[in-house]
C-alpha positions in Angstrom: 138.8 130.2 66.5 138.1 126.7 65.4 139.5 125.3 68.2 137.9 127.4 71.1 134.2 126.7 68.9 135.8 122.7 69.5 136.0 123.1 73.1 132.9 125.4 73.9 131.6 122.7 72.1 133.2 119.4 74.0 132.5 121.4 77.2 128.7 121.8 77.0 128.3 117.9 75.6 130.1 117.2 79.0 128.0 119.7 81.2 124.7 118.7 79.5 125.9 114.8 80.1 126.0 115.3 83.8 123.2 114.0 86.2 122.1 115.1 89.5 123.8 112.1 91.5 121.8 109.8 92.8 122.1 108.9 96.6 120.1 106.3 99.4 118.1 107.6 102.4 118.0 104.4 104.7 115.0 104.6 107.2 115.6 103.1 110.8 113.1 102.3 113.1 113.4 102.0 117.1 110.3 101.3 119.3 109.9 99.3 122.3 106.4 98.0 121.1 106.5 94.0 120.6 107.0 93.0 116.6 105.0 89.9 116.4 102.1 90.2 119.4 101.6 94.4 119.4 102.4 95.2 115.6 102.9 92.6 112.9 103.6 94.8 109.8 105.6 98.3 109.3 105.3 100.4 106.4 108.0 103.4 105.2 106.7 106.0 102.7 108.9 108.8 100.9 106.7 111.9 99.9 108.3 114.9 98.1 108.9 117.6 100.5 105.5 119.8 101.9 103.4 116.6 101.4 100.3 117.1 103.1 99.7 114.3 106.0 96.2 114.1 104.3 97.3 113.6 100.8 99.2 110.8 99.2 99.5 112.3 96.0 103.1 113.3 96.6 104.3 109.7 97.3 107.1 108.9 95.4 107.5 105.2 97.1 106.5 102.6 99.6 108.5 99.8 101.2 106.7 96.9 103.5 107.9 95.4 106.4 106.9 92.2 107.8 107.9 91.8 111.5 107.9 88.5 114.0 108.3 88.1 117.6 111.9 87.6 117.3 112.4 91.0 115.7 111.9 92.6 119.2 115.3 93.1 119.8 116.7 94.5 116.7 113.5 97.0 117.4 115.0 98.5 120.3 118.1 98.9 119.3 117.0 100.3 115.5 116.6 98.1 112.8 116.7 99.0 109.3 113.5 98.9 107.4 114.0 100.8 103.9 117.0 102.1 101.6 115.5 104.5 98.7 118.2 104.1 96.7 118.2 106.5 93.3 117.3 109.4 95.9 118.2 112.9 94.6 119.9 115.8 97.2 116.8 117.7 98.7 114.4 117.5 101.1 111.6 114.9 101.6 109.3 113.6 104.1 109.3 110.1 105.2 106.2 108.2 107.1 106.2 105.7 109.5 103.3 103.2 110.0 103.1 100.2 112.5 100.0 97.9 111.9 98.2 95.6 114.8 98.1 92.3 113.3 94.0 93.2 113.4 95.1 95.6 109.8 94.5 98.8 112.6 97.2 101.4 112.4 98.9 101.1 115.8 101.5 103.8 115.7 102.5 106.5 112.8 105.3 108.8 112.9 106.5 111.5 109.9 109.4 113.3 109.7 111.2 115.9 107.7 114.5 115.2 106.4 117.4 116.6 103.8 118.9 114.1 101.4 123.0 115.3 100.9 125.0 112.5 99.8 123.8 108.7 101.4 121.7 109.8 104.1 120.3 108.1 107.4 117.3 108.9 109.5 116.4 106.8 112.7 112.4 107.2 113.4 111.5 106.4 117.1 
């Protein structure tokens, strides 16, 4: 009896030691729009899933992106502007934002996506 209580025991110090695993969402970005003369700065946001698009309370977190002219062709093709690593399985929403170099928002873009395992979602 001892030695079942022992390994009841072991076993829920092992099961209560275990963590959701952690994963990355990497955001890519493709648009033909000019880094450099028609956007000068990009912007990724995670929100927890059923954010509102008016409410920023439910960002979790931001990553900046400074672009240049000679960025235009890694643009086209998709280029890589955030890895949230330390994500969790699950759904979230992820926001796109593309600034004129005037500080105006030029183009904005949201989209749903499901985190399982390392996850990647292009945004065109």
């Amino acid at each position: 009896m001892r030695l079942l209580t022992l390994l009841l025991l072991s076993l829920l110090l092992v099961i209560s030691g275990c963590t959701t695993p952690q994963q990355t969402l990497s955001v890519d970005v493709v648009t033909d729009l000019t880094p450099g003369r028609e956007f000068d700065r990009a912007e990724v946001k995670l929100f927890v899933a059923g954010s509102s698009r008016r409410i920023n309370s439910e960002e979790l977190r931001t990553i900046g992106f400074t672009a240049d002219y000679g960025d235009a062709a890694s643009f086209s093709r998709g280029r890589r502007l955030a890895d949230f690593a330390g994500v969790a399985n699950g759904p979230y929403v992820v926001r796109v934002r593309l600034y004129r170099p005037s500080g105006a928002v030029l183009a904005e873009r949201w989209s749903s996506v499901v985190v399982r395992d390392s996850t990647r979602v292009a945004i065109g």
